[in-house]
C-alpha positions in Angstrom: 82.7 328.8 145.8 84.2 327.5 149.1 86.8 324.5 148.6 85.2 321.2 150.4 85.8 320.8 154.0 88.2 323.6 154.1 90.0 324.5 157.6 86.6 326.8 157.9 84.7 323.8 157.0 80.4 324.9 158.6 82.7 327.8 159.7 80.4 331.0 158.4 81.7 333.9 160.3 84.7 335.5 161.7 83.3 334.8 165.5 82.9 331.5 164.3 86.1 331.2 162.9 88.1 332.3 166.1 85.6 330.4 168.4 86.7 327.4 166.6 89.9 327.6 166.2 91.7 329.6 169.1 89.0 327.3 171.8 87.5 324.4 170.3 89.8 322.5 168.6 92.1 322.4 171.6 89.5 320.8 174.0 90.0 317.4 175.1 87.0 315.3 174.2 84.7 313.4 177.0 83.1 310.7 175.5 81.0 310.1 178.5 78.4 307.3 176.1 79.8 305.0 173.7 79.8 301.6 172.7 83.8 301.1 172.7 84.8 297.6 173.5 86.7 297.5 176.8 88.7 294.3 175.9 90.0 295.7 173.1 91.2 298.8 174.6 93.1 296.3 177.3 94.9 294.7 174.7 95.3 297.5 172.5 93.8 295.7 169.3 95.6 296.3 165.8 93.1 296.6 162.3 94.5 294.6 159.4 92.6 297.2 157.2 90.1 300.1 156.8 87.2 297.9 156.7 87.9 296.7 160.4 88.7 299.5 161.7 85.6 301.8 159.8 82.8 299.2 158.8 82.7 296.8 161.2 79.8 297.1 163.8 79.4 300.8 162.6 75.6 301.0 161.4 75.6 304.0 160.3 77.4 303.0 157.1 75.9 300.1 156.8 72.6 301.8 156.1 74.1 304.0 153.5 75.1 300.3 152.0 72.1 298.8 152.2 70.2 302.5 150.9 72.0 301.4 147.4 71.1 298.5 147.1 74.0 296.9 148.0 73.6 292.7 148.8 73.8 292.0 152.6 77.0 289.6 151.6 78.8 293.0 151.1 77.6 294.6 154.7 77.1 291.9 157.5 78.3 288.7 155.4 81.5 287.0 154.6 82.5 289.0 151.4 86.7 289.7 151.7 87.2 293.3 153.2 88.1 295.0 150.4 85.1 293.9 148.4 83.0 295.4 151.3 85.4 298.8 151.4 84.7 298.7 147.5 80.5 298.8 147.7 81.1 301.6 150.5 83.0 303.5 148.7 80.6 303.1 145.3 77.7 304.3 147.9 79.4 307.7 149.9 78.9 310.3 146.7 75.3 309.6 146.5 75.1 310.6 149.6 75.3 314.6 149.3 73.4 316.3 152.5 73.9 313.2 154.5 76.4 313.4 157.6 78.3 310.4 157.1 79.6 312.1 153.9 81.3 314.7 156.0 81.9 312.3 159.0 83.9 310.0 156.6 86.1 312.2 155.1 86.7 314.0 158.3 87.9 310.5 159.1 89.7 310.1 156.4 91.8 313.5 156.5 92.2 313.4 160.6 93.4 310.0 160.8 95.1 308.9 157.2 95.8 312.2 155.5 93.4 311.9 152.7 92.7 315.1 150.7 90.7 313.5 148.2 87.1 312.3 148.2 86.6 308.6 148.4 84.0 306.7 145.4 84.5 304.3 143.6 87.3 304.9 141.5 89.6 306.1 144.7 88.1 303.4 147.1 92.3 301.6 146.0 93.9 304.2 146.4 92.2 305.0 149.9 93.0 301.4 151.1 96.6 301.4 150.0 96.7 304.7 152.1 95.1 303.1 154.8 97.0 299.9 154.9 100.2 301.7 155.0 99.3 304.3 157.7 97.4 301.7 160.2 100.6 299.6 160.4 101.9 302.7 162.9 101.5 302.6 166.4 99.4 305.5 166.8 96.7 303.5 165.4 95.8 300.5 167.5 92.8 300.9 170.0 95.0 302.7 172.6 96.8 304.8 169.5 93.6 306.3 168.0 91.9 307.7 171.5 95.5 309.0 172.4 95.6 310.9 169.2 91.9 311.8 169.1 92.5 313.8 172.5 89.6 311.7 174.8 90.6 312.8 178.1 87.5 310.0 179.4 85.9 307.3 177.5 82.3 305.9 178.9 81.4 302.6 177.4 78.5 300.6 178.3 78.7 297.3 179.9 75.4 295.0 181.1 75.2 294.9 185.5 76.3 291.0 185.3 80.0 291.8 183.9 82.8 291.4 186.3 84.4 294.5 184.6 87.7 292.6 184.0 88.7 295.1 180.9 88.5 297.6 183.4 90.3 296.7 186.1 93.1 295.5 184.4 93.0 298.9 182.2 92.9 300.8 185.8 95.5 298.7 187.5 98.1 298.5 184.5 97.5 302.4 185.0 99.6 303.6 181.3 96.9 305.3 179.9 96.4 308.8 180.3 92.3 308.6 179.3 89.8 307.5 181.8 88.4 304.4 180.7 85.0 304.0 182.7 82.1 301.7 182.7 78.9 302.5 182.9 75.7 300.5 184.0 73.1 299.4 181.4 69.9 296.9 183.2 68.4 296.9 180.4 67.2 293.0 180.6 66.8 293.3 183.8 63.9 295.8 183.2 62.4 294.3 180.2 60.0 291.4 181.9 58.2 291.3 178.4 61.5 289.9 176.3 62.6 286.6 175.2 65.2 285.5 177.8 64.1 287.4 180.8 64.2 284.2 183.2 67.7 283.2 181.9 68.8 286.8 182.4 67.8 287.1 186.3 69.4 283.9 186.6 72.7 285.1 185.3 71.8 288.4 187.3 71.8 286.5 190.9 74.9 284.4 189.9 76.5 287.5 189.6 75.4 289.6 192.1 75.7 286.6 194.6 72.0 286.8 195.8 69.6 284.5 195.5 66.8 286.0 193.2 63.5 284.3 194.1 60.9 287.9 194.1 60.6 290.6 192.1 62.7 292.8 195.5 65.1 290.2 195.0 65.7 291.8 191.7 66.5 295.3 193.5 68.8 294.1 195.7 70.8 292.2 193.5 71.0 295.3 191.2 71.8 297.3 194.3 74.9 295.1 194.5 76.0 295.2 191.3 75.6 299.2 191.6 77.9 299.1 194.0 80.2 296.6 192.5 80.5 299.2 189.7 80.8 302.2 191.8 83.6 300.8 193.1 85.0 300.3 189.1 84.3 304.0 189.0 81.5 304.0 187.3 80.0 307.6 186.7 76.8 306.7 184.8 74.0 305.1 183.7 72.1 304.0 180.7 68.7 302.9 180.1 67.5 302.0 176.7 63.8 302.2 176.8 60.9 302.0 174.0 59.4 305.2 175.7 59.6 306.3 179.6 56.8 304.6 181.2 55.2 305.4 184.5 52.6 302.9 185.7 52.0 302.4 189.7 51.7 299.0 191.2 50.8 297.6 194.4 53.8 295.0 195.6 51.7 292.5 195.3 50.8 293.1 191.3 55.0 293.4 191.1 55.3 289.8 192.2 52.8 288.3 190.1 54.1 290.3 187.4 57.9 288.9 187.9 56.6 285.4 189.0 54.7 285.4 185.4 57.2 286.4 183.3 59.9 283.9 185.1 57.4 280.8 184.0 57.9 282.2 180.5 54.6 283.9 180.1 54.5 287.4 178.4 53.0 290.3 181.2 50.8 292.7 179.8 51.9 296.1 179.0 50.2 297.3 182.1 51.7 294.5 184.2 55.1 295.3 182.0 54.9 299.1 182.6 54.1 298.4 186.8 57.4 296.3 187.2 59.4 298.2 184.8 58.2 301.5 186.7 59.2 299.6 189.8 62.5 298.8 189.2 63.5 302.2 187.4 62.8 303.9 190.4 64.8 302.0 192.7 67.6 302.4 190.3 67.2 306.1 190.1 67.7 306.5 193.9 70.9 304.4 194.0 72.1 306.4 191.4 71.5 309.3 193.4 72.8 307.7 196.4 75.9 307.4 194.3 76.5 310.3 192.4 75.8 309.2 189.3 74.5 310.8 186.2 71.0 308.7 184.9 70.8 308.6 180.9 67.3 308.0 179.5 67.4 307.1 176.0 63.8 306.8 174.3 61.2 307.1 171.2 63.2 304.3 169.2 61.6 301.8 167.1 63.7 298.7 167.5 64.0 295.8 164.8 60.9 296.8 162.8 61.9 294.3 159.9 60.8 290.7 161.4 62.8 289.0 158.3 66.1 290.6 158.9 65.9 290.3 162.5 65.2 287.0 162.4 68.1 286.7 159.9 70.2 288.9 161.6 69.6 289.7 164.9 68.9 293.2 166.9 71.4 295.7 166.9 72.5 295.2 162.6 71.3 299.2 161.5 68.0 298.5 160.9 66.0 300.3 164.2 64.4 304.0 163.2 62.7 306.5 165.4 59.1 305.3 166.9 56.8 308.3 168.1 55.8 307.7 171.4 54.0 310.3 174.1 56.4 310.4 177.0 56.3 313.4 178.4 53.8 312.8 181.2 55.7 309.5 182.3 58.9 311.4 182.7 57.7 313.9 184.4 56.2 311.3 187.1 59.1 309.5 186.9 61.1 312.4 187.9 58.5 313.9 190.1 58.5 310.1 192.1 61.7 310.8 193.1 61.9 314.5 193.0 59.4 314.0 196.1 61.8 312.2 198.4 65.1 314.5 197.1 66.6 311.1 195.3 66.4 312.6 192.1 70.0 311.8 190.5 71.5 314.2 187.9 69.3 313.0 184.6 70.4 313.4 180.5 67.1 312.6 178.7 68.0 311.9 175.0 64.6 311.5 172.5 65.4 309.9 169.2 62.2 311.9 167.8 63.4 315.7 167.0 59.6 316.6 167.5 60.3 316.0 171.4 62.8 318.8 171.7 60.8 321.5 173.4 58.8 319.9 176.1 61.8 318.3 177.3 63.6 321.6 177.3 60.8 323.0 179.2 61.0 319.8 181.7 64.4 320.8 182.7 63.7 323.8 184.3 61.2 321.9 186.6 63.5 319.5 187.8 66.9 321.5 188.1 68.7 321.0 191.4 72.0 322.7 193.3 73.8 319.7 193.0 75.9 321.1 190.0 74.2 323.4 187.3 72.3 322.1 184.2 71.6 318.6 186.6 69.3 317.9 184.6 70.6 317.8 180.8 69.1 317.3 177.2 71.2 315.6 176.0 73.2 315.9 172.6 71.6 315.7 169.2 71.3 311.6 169.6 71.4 309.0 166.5 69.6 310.0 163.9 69.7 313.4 165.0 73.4 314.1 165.3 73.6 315.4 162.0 73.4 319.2 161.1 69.9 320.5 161.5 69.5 318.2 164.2 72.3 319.6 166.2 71.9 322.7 165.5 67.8 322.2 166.3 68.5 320.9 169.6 71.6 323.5 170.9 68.7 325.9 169.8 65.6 324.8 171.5 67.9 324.5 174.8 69.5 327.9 174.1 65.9 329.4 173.6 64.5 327.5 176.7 66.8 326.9 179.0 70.6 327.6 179.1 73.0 326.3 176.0 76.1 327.4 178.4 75.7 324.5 180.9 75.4 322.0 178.1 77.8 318.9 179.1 77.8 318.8 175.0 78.4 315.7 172.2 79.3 312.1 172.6 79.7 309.0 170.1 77.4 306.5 170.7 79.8 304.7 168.2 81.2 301.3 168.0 84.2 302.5 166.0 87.3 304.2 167.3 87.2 307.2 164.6 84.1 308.7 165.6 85.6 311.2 167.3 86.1 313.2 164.5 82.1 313.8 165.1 83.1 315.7 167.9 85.1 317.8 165.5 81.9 318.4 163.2 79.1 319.0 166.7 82.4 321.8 167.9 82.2 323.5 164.4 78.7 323.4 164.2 78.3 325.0 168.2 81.0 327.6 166.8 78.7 328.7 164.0 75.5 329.0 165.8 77.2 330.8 168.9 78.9 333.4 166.2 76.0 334.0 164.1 74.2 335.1 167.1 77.2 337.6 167.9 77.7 338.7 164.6 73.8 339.8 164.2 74.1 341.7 167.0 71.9 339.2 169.5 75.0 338.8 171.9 77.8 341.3 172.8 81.2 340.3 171.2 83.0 340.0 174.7 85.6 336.9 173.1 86.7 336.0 176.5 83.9 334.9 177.8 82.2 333.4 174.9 85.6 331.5 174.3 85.4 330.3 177.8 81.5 329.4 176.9 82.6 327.1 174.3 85.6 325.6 176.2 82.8 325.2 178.8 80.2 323.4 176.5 82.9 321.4 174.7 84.7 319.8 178.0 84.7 321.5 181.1 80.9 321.1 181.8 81.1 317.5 181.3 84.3 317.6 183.5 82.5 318.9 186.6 78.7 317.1 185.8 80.7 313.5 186.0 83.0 314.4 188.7 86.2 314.2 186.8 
C-alpha cells in the first residue's frame, strides 16, 4: 500500500517519476486566468486565519459544505471563522475520490507543513498551525505567489475599470511576477440581463464616448481595448451560456439595443444577433492587438431561483448546462477566419462530452501566428479534477498535438490554488510516462523533459508574448 500523497503522489512509473521531478516541479507557473483580486495584491493583504485565506470566495469548498448538509450560516453567513473552518473540516473525509481532498491537503503540506489529514478532530490543531505560520511574511498576498513560483498572474477585470491595482502594481515595479489584467465585456454583451442600460451607461462614462446606438457600443469597447492594451493586457475573457452565431442586418442591431436600453427583454434571436455582433468586433481588436480570446461556455448559471435570490450569482451553486455549440463556433471563427482577423482563441467547454469536436475544430482554424493558436484549453471547473484532466490532455493528444498545450490555470479566487498546478503537472507526468513505458513513445528523456517544461510554462510563455 502506497503512503497518502507520498513525494510520488499520481506518480505510477519511473518516466513519470523523473518527468516530474527533474522538470516539472521546477517550472514557474503562468496563471494566465484567475479571479485574484488586484487590490489586494497592491497592498499585499494579510489573513487573520485559515478561513480567510482558504474559504472565503472559494466555491469549490463551499459545495463540499453545503453537500453535508451543513447550514448556510456556516458557508456564506456570519458564523465566527473557526466555526466555519470546524464544519469544513467535519466535511473533507467524506469526500474520498473528490479533488478538493487532494487539493486541500496539498495546500495544507505546501504552504503550512501539515503531514496529517484534516477532519474533524484535527480541524484545532490545523488552525493553531495555521495561525502561527500565516503571521510570517511569506504569506500575505505578495508572499504566497512569490513562494508558489507564478512567474505571471492574469486576473479578470470588467472593460469599465480604470485598472488602478495595476498601475500602481506596474509602476511601484518590486514584484518579480507579472501582474496583468485581462478584458471581461461580459455585460456589455448580455442585452437580455437585468442592468444592461445602467451598464452601457457606466461603459460610455468610462470609455468617454457618448453611447447613443448599438456601434456606439463598439467604439467605446474599442477604447477601452486600447486603454487596456496599454495596461498590458494579454487576454480576453468571455463568459457565455453557449457560443452563439446569429446574423443581423444593422438595422435589427439597433432595434435590438434601443429595446433592451428601454428595459424590455430582446428575444433570443434578437439577443443572439447583437451579441453575435459585438463578439465579432471584439474578436478583430483582439487580433489587431495580439491578444489571446478565451471562450468559456456550456455553464448553467444560478439554476436555484431561491438561493440566488437569497444570495446572489457567483455563491457555488452554477453546474454544467448541455448546450450544442459547435456549429456557432465554427461560424464565429470562420466570420473572422474569412477576413485573417481571427485572434489566437482557448475554447474552454464546461461539458466533458464536448472534448472531441472541439479538438477536431482546432486543426481547422490553426494559424502561423505561433503554434497551437488556437488552444483547448485546460481541464476547466468541474473538470479539473483527475479523469477530467487526464480526458481532455488525451482527446488533444489523440487529435491534435498535447506538446503545444499552453497547459493549467486557476480560475480561483484564493491565493493557494496553485498547488492545483502541482496536482494537473503530476497528473501530465503520468499520462506522458505511461505512454513511454508501454512502449507507445521512444524513451528519448531529453526531449520529452523538454515536452513537459514546454507544456508546463514555456508554451504559455511564447502564446502570451511574455
Amino acid at each position: 500500500m502506497k503512503p497518502f500523497l507520498s513525494k510520488d503522489f499520481l506518480l505510477t512509473n519511473p518516466t513519470a517519476v523523473a518527468l516530474y521531478h527533474d522538470h516539472a516541479a521546477k517550472m514557474p507557473i503562468l496563471d494566465y486566468h484567475c479571479h485574484l483580486d488586484p487590490q489586494q495584491i497592491y497592498e499585499d493583504v494579510r489573513f487573520q486565519n485559515i478561513t480567510q485565506v482558504w474559504l472565503g470566495g472559494d466555491h469549490y469548498k463551499w459545495r463540499i459544505m453545503r453537500s453535508n448538509g451543513v447550514d448556510e450560516y456556516y458557508i456564506t453567513g456570519s458564523a465566527p471563522d473557526r466555526e466555519k473552518f470546524q464544519k469544513f473540516a467535519e466535511a473533507l473525509p467524506r469526500c474520498i475520490g473528490n479533488p478538493m481532498y487532494h487539493w486541500c491537503h496539498l495546500e495544507l503540506k505546501n504552504y503550512f507543513g501539515y503531514e496529517g489529514t484534516l477532519n474533524g478532530s484535527t480541524a484545532q490543531e490545523v488552525w493553531d498551525l495555521a495561525l502561527a505560520k500565516l503571521a510570517g511574511s511569506d504569506f500575505s498576498a505578495r508572499g504566497l505567489i512569490a513562494r508558489s513560483n507564478v512567474a505571471m498572474v492574469g486576473t479578470t477585470d470588467d472593460p469599465c475599470s480604470d485598472l488602478k491595482w495595476h498601475k500602481l502594481i506596474a509602476e511601484e515595479g518590486k514584484m518579480d511576477t507579472k501582474i496583468c489584467p485581462s478584458f471581461r465585456p461580459d455585460p456589455a454583451l448580455n442585452c437580455h440581463k437585468a442592468g444592461f442600460a445602467a451598464y452601457i451607461r457606466k461603459l460610455s462614462d468610462a470609455s468617454g464616448i457618448r453611447i447613443e446606438h448599438a456601434s456606439d457600443v463598439a467604439r467605446a469597447l474599442s477604447q477601452r481595448i486600447d486603454y487596456f492594451n496599454s495596461c498590458g493586457c494579454r487576454a480576453s475573457d468571455h463568459g457565455l451560456d453557449y457560443v452563439m452565431y446569429q446574423e443581423a442586418t444593422e438595422d435589427e442591431i439597433e432595434a435590438t439595443f434601443r429595446k433592451a436600453m428601454a428595459g424590455e427583454i430582446p428575444t433570443v434571436r434578437e439577443t443572439e444577433g447583437y451579441q453575435t455582433y459585438l463578439l465579432l468586433h471584439c474578436g478583430r481588436e483582439y487580433a489587431r492587438c495580439g491578444w489571446a480570446m478565451q471562450l468559456h461556455f456550456s455553464c448553467f448559471r444560478n439554476p436555484n431561483s431561491r438561493q440566488f435570490a437569497s444570495l446572489g450569482a457567483d455563491c457555488g451553486y452554477d453546474c454544467i448546462a448541455v448546450t450544442d455549440s459547435s456549429a456557432a463556433l465554427h461560424k464565429v471563427m470562420d466570420a473572422l477566419n474569412k477576413t485573417g482577423q481571427l485572434p489566437k482563441t482557448i475554447v474552454y467547454s464546461l461539458n466533458p462530452a464536448d472534448d472531441q469536436w472541439l479538438d477536431t475544430l482546432l486543426g481547422a482554424y490553426q494559424g502561423t501566428e505561433v503554434p497551437g493558436k488556437i488552444q483547448h484549453g485546460s481541464a476547466w471547473w468541474f473538470n479539473d479534477n483527475k479523469v477530467g484532466m487526464h480526458n481532455q490532455m488525451t482527446s488533444l493528444a489523440q487529435l491534435g498535438i498535447l506538446g503545444n498545450f499552453i497547459g493549467m490555470l486557476t480560475d480561483s479566487r484564493s491565493f493557494l490554488s496553485y498547488a492545483r498546478h502541482e496536482y494537473f503537472r503530476r497528473i501530465l507526468c503520468n499520462l506522458i510516462g505511461t505512454w513511454v513505458e508501454n512502449g507507445e513513445y521512444p524513451a528519448d528523456m531529453e526531449f520529452l523533459g523538454q515536452l513537459v517544461e514546454d507544456i508546463c510554462c514555456n508554451n504559455a510563455k511564447r502564446y502570451f508574448n511574455l
